[in-house]
N, C-alpha and C positions, 0 to 999 in steps of 0.2 A: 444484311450482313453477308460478306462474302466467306464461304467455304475453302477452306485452306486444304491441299490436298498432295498427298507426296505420293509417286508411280515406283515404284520396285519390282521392277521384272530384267533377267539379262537380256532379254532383247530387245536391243534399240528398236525395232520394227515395231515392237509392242510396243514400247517407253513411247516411242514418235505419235503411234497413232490415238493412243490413250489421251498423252497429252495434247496435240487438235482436238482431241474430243469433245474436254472437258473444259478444253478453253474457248468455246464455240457459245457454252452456259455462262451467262451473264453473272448465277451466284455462286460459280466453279473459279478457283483458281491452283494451279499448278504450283505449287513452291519450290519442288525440287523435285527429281529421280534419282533412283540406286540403281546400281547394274546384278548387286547381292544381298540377301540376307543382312549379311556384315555389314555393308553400304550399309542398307535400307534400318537397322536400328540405331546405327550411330547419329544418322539424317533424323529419325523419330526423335531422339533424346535431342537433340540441337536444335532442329526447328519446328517441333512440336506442332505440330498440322494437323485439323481435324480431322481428320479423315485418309487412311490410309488403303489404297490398292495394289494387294500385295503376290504377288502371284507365285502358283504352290513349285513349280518346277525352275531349280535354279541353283547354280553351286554354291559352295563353301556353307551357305544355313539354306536348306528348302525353305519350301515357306512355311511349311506345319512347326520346325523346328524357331523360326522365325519367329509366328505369331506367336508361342506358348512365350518367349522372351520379352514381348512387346508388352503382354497380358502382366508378367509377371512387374516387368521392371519400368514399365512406363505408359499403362495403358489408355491406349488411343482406339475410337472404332475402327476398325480394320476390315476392307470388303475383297475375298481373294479372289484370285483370279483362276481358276480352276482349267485344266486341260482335259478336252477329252481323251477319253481312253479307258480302257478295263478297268482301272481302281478310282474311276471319277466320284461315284457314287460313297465310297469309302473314304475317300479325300474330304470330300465335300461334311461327312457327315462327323468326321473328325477333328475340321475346322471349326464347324457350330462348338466340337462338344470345349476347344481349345479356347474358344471367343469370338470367334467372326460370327461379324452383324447381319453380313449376306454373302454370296458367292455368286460370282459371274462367271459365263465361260466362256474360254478364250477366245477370243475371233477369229473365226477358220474364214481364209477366202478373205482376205482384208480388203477385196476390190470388190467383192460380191456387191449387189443391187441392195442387201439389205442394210447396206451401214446407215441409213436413217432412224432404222429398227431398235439396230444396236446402240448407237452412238445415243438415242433416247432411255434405254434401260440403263445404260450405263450411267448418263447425268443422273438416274431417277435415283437409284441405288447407290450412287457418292453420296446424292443430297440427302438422303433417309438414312445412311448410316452415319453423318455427321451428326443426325439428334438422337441418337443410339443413347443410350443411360447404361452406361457400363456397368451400374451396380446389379440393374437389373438382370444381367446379365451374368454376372458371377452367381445370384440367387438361383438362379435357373438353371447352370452349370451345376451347381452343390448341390438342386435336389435330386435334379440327372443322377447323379453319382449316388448321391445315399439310396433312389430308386433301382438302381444296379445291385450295390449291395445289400439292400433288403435282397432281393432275388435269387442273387447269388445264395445266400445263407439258407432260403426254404430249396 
């Protein structure tokens, strides 16, 4: 079965090389890209694709803003696209608590020697967040959070 897969990042640079990448995997396929947030869930609710990479810096909905809409109104596995930098680590951990199945980070150096590296994690982490079990996923989110407020309160 092929994996249906939709690219949401505003840059074509990313959009172009994601999409080669993934079209490179025999059970990847590309259905569509957004250039925004706003793009990228109107594309979710229309063409419904397993598996969505969504990347966190981008106008009009970032992608944290993004994902929580995707979660709420139409959820798909979602793997973001993370940038480095000082709040990666807080991004990233934000997105687990929001619904993302995995997080990837961006590709610095898109000419670099290691795009076999990359372009391999990248298929592995589409295809493994395509059999994601969203429920399990909301379970996990919920106890996350009651495990917080237990805490909070003692």
């Amino acid at each position: 079965m092929t994996i249906r897969a939709l690219i949401v990042t505003d840059s074509a640079l990313i959009r172009k090389f994601l999409s080669d990448i993934l079209s490179q995997d025999p059970n990847l396929r590309v259905i569509g890209t957004a250039f925004n947030g706003k793009d990228g869930l109107e594309k979710i609710k229309k063409l419904k694709p397993d598996v969505v990479l969504l990347d966190n810096v981008m106008p009009i909905f970032d992608g944290l803003k993004t994902l929580a809409r995707v979660m709420k109104e139409c959820p798909t596995p979602v793997v973001m696209i993370s940038a480095p930098g000082e709040r990666a680590k807080e991004i990233t951990l934000t997105a687990f608590e929001y619904g993302a199945v995995d997080v990837i980070k961006k590709p610095e150096g898109i000419l670099s020697q290691r795009i076999p590296d990359i372009a391999e994690e990248i298929c592995r982490k589409t295809r493994a967040a395509a059999k994601a079990n969203l429920e399990n996923l909301e379970f996990m989110r919920n106890r996350r959070k009651n495990r917080t407020s237990i805490k909070e309160k003692n």
